[in-house]
MIBA-658453 format. One line per field, with one value per residue (C-alpha): residue number from 1; x, y, z. Coordinates in nm, 4 decimals, padded with zeros to 6 digits, always signed. Layout:
# residues N
n NUM,...
u X,...
v Y,...
w Z,...
This chain:
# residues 492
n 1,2,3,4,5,6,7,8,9,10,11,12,13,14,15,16,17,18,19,20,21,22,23,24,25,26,27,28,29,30,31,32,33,34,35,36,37,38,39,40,41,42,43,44,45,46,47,48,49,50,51,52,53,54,55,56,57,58,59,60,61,62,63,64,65,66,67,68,69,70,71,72,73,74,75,76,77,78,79,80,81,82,83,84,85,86,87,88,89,90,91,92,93,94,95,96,97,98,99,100,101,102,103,104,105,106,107,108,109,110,111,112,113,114,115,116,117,118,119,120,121,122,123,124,125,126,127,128,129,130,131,132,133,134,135,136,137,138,139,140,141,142,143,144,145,146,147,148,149,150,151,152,153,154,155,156,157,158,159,160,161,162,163,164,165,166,167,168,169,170,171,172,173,174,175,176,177,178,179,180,181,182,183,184,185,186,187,188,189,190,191,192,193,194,195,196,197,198,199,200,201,202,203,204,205,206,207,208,209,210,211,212,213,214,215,216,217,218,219,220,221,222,223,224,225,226,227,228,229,230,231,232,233,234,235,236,237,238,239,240,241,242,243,244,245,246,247,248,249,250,251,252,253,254,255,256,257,258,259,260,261,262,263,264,265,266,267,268,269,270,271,272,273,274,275,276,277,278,279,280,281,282,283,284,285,286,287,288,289,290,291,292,293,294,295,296,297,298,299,300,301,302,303,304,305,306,307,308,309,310,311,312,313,314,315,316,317,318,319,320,321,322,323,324,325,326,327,328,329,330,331,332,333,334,335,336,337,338,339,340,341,342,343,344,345,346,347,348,349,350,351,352,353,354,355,356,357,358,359,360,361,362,363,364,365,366,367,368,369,370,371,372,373,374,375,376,377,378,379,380,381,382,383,384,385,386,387,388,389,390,391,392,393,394,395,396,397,398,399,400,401,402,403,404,405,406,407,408,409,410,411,412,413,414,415,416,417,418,419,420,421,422,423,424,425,426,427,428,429,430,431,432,433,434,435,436,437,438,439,440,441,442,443,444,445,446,447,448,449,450,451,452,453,454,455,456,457,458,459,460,461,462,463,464,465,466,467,468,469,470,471,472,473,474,475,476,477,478,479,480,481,482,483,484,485,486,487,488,489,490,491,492
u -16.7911,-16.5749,-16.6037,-16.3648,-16.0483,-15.8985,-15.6362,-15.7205,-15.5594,-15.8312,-16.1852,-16.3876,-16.7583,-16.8927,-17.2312,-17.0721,-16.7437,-16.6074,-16.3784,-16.2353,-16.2262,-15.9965,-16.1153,-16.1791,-16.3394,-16.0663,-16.0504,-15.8798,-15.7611,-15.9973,-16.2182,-16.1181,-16.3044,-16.6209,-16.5648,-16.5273,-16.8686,-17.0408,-16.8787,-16.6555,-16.9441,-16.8187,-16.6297,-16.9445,-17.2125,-16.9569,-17.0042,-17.3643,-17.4075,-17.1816,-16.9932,-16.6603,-16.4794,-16.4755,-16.3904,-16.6890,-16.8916,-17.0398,-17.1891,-17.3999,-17.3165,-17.5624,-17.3446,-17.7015,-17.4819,-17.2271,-16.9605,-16.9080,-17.0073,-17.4121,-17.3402,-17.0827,-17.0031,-16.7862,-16.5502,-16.4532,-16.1346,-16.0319,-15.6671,-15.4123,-15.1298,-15.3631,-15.5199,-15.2850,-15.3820,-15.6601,-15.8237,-15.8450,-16.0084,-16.2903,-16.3045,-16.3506,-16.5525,-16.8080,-16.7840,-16.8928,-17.2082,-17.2860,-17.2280,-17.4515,-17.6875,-17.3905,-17.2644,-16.9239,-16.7890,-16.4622,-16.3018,-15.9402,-15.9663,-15.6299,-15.4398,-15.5484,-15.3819,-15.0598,-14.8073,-14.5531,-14.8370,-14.6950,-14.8954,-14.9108,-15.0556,-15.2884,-15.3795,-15.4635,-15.6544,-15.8717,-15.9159,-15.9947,-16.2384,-16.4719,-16.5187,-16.5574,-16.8227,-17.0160,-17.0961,-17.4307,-17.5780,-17.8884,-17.9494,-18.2525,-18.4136,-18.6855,-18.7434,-18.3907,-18.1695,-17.8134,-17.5689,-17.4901,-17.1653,-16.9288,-16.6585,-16.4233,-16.2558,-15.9390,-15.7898,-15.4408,-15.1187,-15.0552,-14.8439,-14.7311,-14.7045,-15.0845,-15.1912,-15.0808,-15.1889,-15.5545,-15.5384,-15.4171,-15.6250,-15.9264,-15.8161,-15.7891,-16.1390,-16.2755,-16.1569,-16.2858,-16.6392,-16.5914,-16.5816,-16.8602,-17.0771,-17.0055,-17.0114,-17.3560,-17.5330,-17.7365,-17.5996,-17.8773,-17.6922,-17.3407,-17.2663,-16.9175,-16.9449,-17.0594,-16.7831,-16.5736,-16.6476,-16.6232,-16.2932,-16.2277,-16.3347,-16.0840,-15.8688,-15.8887,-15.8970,-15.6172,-15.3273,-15.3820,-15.3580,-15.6767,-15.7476,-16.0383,-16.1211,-16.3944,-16.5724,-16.2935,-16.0080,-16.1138,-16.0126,-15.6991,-15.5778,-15.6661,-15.8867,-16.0482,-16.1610,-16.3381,-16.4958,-16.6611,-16.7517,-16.8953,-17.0666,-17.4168,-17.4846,-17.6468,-17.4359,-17.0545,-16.7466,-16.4536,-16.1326,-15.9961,-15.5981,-15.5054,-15.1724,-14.9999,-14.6256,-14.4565,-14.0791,-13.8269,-14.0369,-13.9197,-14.0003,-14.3618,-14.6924,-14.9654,-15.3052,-15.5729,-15.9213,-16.2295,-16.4723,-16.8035,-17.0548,-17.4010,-17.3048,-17.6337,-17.3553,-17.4369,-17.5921,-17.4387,-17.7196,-17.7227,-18.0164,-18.1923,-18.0322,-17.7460,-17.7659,-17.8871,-17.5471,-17.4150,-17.4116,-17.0931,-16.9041,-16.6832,-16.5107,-16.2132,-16.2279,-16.3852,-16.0972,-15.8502,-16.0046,-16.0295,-15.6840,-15.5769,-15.7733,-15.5104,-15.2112,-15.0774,-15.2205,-15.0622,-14.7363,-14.6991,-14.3317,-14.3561,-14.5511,-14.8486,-15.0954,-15.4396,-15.5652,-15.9808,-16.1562,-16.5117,-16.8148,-17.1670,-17.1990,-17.5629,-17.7590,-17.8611,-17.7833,-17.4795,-17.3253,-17.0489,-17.1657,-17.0235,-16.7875,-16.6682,-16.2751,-16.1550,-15.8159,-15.6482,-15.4418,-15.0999,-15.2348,-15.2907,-15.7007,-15.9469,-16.1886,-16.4943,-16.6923,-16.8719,-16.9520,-17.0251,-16.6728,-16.6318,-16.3969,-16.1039,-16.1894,-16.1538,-15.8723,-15.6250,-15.6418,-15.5335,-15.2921,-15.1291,-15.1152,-15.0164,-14.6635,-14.6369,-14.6274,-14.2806,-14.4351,-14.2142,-14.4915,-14.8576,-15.1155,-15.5089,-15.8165,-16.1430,-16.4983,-16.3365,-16.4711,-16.7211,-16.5020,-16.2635,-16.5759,-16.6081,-16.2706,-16.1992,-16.5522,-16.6321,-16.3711,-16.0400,-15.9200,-15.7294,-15.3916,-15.1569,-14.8926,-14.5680,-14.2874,-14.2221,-14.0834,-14.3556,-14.6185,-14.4457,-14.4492,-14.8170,-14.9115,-14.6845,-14.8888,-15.2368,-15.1382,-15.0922,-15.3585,-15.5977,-15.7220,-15.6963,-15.5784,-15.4504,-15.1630,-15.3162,-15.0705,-15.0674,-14.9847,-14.8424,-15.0059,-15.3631,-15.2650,-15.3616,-15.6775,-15.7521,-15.6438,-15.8448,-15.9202,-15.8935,-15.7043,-15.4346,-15.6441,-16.0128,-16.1540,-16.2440,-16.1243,-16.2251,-16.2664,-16.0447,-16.2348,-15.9829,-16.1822,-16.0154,-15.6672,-15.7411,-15.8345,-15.5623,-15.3526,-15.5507,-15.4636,-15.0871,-15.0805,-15.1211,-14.8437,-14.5631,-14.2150,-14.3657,-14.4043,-14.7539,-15.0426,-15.3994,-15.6076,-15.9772,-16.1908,-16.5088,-16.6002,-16.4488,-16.6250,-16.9540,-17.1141,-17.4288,-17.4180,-17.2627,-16.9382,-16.6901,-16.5401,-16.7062,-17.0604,-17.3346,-17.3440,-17.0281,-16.7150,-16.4403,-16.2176,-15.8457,-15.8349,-15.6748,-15.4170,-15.3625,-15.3348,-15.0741,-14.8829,-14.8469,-14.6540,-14.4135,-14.3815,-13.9963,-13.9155,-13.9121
v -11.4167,-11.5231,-11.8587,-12.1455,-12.2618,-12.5741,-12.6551,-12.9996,-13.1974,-13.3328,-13.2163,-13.3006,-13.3640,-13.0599,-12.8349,-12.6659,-12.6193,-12.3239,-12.3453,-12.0619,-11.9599,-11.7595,-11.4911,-11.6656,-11.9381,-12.1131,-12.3214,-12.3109,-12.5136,-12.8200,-12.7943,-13.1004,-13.2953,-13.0815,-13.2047,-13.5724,-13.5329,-13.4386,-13.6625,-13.4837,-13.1917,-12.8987,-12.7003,-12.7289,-12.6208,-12.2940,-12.2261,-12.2332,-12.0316,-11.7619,-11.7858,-11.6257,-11.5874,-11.2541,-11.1510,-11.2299,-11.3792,-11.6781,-12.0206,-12.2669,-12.6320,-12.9049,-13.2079,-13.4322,-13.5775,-13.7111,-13.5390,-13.5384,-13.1792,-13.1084,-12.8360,-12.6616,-12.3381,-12.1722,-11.8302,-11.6341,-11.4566,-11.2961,-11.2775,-11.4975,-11.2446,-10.9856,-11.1770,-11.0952,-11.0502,-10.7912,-10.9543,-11.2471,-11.0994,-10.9093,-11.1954,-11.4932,-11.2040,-11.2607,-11.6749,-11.6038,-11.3896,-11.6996,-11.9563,-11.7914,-12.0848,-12.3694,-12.4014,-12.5986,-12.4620,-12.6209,-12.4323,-12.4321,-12.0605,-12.0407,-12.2287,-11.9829,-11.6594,-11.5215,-11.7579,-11.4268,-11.3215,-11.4592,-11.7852,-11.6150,-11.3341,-11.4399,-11.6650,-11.4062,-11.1709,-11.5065,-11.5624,-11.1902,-11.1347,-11.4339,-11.2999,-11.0168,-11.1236,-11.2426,-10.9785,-10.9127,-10.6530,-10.8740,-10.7514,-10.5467,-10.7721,-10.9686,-11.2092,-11.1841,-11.4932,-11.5297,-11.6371,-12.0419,-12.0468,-12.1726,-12.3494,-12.3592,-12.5928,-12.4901,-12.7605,-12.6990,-12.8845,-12.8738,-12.5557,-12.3882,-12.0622,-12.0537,-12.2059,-11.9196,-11.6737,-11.8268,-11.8048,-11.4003,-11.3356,-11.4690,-11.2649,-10.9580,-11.0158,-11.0604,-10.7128,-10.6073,-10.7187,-10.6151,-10.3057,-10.2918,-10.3889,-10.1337,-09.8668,-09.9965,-10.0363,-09.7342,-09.4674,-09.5004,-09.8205,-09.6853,-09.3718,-09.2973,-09.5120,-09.8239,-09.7591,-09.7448,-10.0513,-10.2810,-10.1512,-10.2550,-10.5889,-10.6120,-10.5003,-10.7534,-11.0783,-10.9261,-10.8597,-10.4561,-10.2143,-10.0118,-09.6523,-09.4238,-09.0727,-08.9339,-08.6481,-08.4625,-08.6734,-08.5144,-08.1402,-08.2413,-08.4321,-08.0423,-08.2279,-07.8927,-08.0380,-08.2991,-08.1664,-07.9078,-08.0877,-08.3628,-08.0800,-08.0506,-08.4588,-08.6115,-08.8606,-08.7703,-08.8029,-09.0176,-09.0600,-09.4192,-09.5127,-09.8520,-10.0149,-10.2824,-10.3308,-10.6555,-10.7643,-10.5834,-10.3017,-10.2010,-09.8603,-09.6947,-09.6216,-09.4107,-09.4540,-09.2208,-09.2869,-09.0238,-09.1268,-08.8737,-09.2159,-08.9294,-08.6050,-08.3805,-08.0812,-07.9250,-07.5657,-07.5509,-07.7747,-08.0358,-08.1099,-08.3986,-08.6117,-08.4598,-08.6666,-08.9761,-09.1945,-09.0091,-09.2773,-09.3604,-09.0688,-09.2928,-09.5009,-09.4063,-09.5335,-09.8084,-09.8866,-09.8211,-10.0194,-10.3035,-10.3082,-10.3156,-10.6187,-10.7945,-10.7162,-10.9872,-11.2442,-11.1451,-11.1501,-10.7630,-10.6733,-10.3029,-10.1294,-09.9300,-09.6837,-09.6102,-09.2347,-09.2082,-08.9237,-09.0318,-08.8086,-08.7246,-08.3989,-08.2279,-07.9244,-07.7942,-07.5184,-07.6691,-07.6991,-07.4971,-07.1881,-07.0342,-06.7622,-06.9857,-07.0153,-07.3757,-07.4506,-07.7345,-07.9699,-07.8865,-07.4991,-07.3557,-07.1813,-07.2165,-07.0347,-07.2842,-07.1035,-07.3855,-07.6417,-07.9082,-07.8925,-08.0806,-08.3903,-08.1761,-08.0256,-08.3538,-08.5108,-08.2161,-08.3151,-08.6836,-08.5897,-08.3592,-08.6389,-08.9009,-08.6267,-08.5739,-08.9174,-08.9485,-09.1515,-09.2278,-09.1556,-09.0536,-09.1916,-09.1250,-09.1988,-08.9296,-08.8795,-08.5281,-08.3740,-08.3676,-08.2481,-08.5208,-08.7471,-08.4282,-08.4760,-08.8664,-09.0291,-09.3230,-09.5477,-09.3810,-09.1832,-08.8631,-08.8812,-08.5921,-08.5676,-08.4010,-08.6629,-08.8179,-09.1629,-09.2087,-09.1332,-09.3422,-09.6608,-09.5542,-09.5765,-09.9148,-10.0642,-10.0069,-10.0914,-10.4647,-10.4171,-10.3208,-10.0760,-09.7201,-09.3627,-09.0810,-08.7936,-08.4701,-08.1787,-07.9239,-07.6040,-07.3834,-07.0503,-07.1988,-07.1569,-06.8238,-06.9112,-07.0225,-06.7568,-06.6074,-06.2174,-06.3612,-06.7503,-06.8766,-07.0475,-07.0756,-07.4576,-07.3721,-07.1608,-06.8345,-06.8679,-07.0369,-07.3917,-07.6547,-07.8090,-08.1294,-07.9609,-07.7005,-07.9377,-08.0729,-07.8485,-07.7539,-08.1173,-08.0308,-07.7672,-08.0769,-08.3025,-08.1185,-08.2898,-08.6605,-08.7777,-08.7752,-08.8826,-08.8048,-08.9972,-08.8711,-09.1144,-08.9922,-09.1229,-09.4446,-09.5632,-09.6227,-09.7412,-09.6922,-10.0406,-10.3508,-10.3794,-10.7231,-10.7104,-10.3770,-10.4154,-10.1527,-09.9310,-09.9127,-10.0900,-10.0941,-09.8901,-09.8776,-10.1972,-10.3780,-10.0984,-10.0590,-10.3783,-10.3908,-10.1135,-10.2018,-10.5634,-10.3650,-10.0497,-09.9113,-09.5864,-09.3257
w -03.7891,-04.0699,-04.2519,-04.1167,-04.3603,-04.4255,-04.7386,-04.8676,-05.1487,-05.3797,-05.4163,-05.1413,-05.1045,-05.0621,-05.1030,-05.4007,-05.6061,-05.7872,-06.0672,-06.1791,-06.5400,-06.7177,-06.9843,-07.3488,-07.1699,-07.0761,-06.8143,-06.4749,-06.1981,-06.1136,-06.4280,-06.5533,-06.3114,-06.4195,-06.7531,-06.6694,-06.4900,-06.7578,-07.0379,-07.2014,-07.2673,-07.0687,-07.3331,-07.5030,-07.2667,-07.1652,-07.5328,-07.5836,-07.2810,-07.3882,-07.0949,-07.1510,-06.7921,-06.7444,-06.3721,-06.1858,-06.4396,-06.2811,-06.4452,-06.3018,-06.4390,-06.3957,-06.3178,-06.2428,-05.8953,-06.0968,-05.8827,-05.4773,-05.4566,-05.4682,-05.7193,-05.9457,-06.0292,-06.2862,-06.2050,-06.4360,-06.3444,-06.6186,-06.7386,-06.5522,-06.5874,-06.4358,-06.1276,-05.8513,-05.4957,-05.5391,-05.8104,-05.5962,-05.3142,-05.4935,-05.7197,-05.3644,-05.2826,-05.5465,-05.4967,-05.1427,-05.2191,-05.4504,-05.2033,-04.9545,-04.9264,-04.9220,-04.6149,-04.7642,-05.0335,-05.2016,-05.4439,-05.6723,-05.6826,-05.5565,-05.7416,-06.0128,-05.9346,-06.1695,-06.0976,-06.0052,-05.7020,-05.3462,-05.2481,-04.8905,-04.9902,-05.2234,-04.9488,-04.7393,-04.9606,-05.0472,-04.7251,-04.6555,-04.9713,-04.9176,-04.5244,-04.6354,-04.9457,-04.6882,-04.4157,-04.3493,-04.0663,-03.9800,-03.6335,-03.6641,-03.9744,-03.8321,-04.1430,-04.3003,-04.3537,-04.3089,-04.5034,-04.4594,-04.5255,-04.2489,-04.4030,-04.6855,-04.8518,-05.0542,-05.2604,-05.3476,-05.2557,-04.8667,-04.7904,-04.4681,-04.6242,-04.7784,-04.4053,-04.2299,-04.5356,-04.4897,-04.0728,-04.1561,-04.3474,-04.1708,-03.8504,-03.9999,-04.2032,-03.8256,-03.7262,-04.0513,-03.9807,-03.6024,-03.7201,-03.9412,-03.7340,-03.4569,-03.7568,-03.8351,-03.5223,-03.4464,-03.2606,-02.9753,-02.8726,-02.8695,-02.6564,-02.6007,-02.2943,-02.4747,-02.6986,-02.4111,-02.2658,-02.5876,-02.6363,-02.2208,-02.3363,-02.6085,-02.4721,-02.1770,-02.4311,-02.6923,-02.4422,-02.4671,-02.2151,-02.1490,-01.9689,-02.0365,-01.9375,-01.8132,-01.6305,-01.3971,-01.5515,-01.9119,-01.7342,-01.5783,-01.9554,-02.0816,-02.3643,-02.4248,-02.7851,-02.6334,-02.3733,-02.6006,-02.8606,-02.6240,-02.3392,-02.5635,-02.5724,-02.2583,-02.2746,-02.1551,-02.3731,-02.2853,-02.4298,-02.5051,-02.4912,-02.6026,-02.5755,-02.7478,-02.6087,-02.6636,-02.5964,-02.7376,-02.9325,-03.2453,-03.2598,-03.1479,-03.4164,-03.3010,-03.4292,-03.3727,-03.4794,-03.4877,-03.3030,-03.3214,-03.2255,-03.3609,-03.5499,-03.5429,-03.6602,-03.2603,-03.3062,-03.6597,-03.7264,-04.0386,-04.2721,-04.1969,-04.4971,-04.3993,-04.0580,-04.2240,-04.2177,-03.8892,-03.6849,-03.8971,-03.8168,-03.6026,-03.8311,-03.7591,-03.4194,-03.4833,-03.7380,-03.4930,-03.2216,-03.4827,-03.6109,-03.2183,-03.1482,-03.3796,-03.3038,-03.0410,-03.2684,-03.5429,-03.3721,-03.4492,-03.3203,-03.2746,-03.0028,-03.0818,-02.9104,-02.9980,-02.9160,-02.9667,-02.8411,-02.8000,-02.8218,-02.9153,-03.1313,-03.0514,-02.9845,-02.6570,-02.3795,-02.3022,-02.6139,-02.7716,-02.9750,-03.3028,-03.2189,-02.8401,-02.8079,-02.7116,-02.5523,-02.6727,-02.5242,-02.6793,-02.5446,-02.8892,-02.8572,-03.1359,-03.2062,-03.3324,-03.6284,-03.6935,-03.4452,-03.7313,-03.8194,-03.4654,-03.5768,-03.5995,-03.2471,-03.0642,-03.2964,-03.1839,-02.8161,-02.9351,-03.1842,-02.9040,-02.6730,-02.9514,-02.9914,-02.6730,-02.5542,-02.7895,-03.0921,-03.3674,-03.5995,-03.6282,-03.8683,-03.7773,-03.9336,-03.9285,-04.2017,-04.1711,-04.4728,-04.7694,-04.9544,-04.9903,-05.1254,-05.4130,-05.4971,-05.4818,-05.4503,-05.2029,-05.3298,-05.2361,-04.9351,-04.9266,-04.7733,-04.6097,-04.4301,-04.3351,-04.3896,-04.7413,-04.6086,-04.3785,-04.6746,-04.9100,-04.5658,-04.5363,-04.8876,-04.9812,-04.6856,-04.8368,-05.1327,-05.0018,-04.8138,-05.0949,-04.9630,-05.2351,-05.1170,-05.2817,-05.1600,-05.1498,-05.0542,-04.7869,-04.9033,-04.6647,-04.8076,-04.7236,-04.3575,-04.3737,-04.4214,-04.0381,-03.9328,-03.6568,-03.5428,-03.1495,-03.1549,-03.2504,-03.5134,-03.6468,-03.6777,-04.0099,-04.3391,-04.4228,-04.7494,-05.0984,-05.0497,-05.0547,-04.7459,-04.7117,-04.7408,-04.4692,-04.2624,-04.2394,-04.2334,-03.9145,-03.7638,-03.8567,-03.5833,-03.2893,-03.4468,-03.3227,-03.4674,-03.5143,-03.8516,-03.9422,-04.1879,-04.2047,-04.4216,-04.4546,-04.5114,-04.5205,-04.8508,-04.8451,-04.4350,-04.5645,-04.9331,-05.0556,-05.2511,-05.2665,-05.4391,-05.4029,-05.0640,-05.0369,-04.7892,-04.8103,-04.4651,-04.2647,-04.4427,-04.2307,-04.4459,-04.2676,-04.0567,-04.3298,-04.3994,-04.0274,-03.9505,-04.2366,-04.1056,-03.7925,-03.8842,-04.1176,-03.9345,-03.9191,-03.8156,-04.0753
């Protein structure tokens, strides 16, 4: 649950204040009423410490109670010039991994960003980075202790603008940590049919419309992907559609979100490290289902549907076998070569149904590939697609969102390479590498005429460490971007 937010004028009393610092140790918003506490002294003390305000560089001044906060702490933040709205939300990131045992914090922090950066925005990402700074997955930790920090104090100069930046940002930090935790929680306690159900729930409290497939209504949908990826787990798959259709729609987004809840690889068995972070492998869906969750608060104008195929990959007499020919929704076969390369399997049946269902554009979200994590590492996401405007919408929205990816191409002469002796295609290449690319070029064959984007995210939905906004385990990778997408969406 993110912290609550509340702009006040002066400093307050408080468990602890943060002042931020610019780089050269000089000081920021609010630090003259550090100095005043301490007689004049501060300049000093920052100087014997070596404390030069480097972003994220943190200082703890001893004010012996002569202020209304119980503490102080100093910020660095760097250059001015440079500390826009990303800066600002690793750097509030940072203040609230400090402030975990304050449960009020009060803080100028804002009042510090490059006077050029939109108050609103910076807001927001403020908003969104100490949230975010603070997640913790506690659920199974029998001694651990939680973070204390419940309520912020942002002193700055009342402003409408930075109110509703903070309330943003705080909403979308909630789907954000929504989503984290699902990604986190072990994959025993979230079959496709728990999924299901949370995202019933959701849907029931966020003004979405909810219908999930299952069983017999699977075969008549022709979800061929889905059904054989899901037919070796003992617990069914389903397929989720979400909708989100207010007044006067301008223009419909698709999102489609992989959702593989425990990847054992089926009979193309993985190592066991290689199954180690599996229970992640629906990120994507998660994501999706998180950014959904937003949308009516947010007063999101366009309408938007959310296609996740749901499923548990694993080995038994039922499952699909290496050299088995699955028929896909749009009616193109595949021939599955590799029953580990099952995301792509069960995202076909949702992109078909995503085109056919007239969207304006596509965009999904699937851990498709190690490959992209070779290429980019865990920090950025590869991007694809067909349509240069909708790219260029797609990548302008993560951008604000802060939230990296990087265009990779699809070249048309690595088609060939899925080629298959007896399908119209083979689920995965023969040979050339270029995994991440063929892959998607593989998704391209369920898009039909909509324009469409694939971004693979399978470094960037879980970290191994902690890193600003960035939690260890499940991170919740897309919401933000999604979420931004959605409220600026225009046809392309």
């Amino acid at each position: 649950m993110a912290p609550s937010f509340r702009i006040v004028a002066d400093a307050p009393k408080a468990d602890l204040f943060v002042v931020p610092v610019f780089t050269g140790a000089r000081p920021g918003p609010g630090a003259d009423l550090v100095d005043d506490a301490v007689g004049g002294t501060l300049a000093e003390f920052v100087r014997e410490t070596e404390f030069d305000g480097k972003r994220g560089e943190v200082l703890a001044v001893p004010t012996g109670g002569r202020l209304r906060a119980r503490s102080v702490l100093l910020l660095g933040v760097g250059d001015q010039e440079t500390f826009d709205a990303a800066a600002i939300r690793r750097t509030s990131a940072v203040l609230a991994k400090r402030a975990a045992h304050a449960a009020t914090v009060a803080t100028t922090l804002l009042d510090a960003v490059a006077p050029d950066v939109d108050r609103a925005l910076a807001a927001q990402a403020f908003a969104e980075g100490v949230s975010l700074g603070r997640y913790q997955f506690l659920r199974y930790k029998s001694d651990a202790k939680a973070s204390e920090l419940a309520r912020v104090l942002v002193v700055t100069k009342p402003d409408a603008k930075v109110r509703a930046g903070l309330a943003r940002g705080a909403r979308i930090a909630e789907a954000v940590l929504w989503a984290r935790d699902l990604i986190n929680e072990p994959a025993a306690a979230k079959s496709p049919a728990d999924v299901a159900e949370l995202a019933k729930g959701i849907a029931r409290t966020s003004g979405l419309k909810a219908k999930v497939y299952a069983g017999e209504q699977l075969v008549r949908a022709r979800m061929g992907g889905v059904l054989g990826v899901g037919n070796g787990s003992d617990r069914p798959p389903r397929f989720l559609r979400l909708e989100y259709a207010p007044a006067n729609a301008k223009g419909t987004l698709a999102l489609v979100g992989k959702g593989v809840v425990f990847d054992s690889g089926g009979l193309s068995l993985k190592t066991a490290g290689g199954m180690e972070t599996m229970k992640t492998d629906m990120s994507g869906a998660a994501a999706v289902i998180a950014a959904m969750s937003t949308l009516r608060d947010l007063g999101v104008k366009s309408r938007v549907i959310a296609y996740v195929p749901l499923v548990e990959n694993m080995p038994s007499g039922a499952a699909m076998r290496p050299g088995d020919v699955l028929t896909m929704r749009n009616g193109k076969t595949v021939e599955v070569l590799n029953t580990d390369a099952e995301g792509r399997l069960i995202l076909a049946d949702a992109l078909s149904l995503a085109s056919e269902e007239g969207a304006d554009a596509i965009i999904d979200l699937a851990t498709l590939t190690g490959a992209v994590t070779m290429a980019l590492g865990d920090k950025i996401a590869g991007l694809m697609g067909t349509d240069d405007a909708w790219i260029a919408q797609v990548s302008e929205a993560a951008e604000r969102a802060g939230e990296r990816m990087w265009h990779l191409p699809l070249p048309e002469d690595y088609r060939r390479n899925l080629d298959s002796e007896i399908a119209d295609l083979r689920n995965i290449s023969s040979g050339g590498g270029a995994g991440t690319l063929t892959a998607g070029l593989f998704l391209k064959e369920f898009t039909g005429d909509a324009p469409w984007v694939h971004l693979d995210i399978a470094g960037t939905a879980r970290a191994s460490s902690e890193d600003a906004e960035t939690s260890k385990g499940g991170t919740g990778y897309g919401v933000r971007t999604l979420v931004e997408l959605a409220s600026t969406f225009r046809k392309p």
